[in-house]
C-alpha positions as CSV (number, residue, x, y, z in Angstrom):
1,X,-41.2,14.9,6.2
2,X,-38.5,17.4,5.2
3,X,-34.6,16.6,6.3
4,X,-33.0,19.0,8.7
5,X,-29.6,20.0,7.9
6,X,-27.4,22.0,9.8
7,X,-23.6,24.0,8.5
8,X,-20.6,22.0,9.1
9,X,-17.8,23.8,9.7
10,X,-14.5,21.7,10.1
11,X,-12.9,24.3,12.1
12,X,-15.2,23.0,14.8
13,X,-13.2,19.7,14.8
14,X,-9.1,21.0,14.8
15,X,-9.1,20.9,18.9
16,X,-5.6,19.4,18.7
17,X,-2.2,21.0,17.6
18,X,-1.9,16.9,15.8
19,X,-5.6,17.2,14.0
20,X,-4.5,20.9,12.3
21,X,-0.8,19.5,11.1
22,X,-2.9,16.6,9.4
23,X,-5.3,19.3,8.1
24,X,-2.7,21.8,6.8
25,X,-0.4,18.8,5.7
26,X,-3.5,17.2,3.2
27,X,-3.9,20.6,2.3
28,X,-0.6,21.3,0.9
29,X,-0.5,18.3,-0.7
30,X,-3.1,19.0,-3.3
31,X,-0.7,21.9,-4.8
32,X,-4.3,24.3,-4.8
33,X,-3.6,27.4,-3.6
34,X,-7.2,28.5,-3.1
35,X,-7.7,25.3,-1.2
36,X,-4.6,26.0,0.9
37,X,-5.7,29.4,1.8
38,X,-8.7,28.2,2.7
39,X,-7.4,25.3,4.6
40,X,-5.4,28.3,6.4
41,X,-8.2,30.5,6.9
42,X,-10.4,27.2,8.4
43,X,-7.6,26.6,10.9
44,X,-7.8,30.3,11.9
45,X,-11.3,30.2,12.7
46,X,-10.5,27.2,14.9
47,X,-7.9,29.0,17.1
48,X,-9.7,32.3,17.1
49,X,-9.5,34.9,14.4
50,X,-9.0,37.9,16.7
51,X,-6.0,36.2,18.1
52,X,-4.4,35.3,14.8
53,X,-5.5,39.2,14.2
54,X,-3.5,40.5,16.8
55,X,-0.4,38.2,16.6
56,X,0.0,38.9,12.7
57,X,-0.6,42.6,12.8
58,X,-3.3,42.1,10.1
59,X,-7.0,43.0,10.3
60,X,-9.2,40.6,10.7
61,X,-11.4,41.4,7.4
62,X,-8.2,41.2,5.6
63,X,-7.5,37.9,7.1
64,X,-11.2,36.5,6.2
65,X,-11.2,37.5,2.7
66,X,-7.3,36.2,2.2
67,X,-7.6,33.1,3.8
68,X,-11.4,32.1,1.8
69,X,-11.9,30.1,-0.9
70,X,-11.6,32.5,-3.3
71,X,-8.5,34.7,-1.5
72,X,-4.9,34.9,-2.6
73,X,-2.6,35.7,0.1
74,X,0.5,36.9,-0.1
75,X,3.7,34.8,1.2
76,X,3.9,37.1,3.8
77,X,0.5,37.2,5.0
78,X,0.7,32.9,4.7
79,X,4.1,32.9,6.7
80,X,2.6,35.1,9.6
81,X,-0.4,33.6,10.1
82,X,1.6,29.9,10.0
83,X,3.7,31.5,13.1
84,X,0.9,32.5,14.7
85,X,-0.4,28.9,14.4
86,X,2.5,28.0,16.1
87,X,3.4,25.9,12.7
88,X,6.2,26.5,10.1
89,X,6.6,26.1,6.2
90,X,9.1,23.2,5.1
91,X,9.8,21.5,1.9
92,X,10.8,18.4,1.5
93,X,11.6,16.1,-2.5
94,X,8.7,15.1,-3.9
95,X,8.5,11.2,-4.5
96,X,9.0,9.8,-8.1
């Protein structure tokens, strides 16, 4: 008998404003920036691409390819899409 597997997307599971912070926040803490545009890109998907489109000005295919695993957004493209999350960028001193 063969095994049935089916795509898991995690965008599926950010339904809460508290689930995405924990998201984003892991994925800034790896310091990968193809993981964190990706991480952003995943979190788009989960509160509607087209939305995030029209609040950030930016096409959606632009969005989709900067915000993949193998994009490179800009600071501004990363900045607007954050505000349109409804999230912010901070820094705060690294632990020794």
């Amino acid at each position: 008998m063969s095994e049935a597997f089916t795509e898991f997307d995690p965008a599926d599971l950010l339904k809460s404003n508290e689930a995405i912070e924990a998201f984003l926040s892991d994925a800034f803490e790896t310091d990968d920036a193809a993981f964190i545009a990706n991480a952003l890109g995943v979190v788009a998907r989960a509160k509607g691409m087209t939305k995030i489109s029209r609040e950030t000005g930016l096409a959606r295919e632009q969005l989709y390819r900067s915000l993949s695993d193998t994009g490179n957004p800009t600071l501004e493209t990363t900045l607007a899409v954050l505000k349109a999350l409804g999230f912010q960028l901070t820094s705060k001193q690294r632990a020794a």
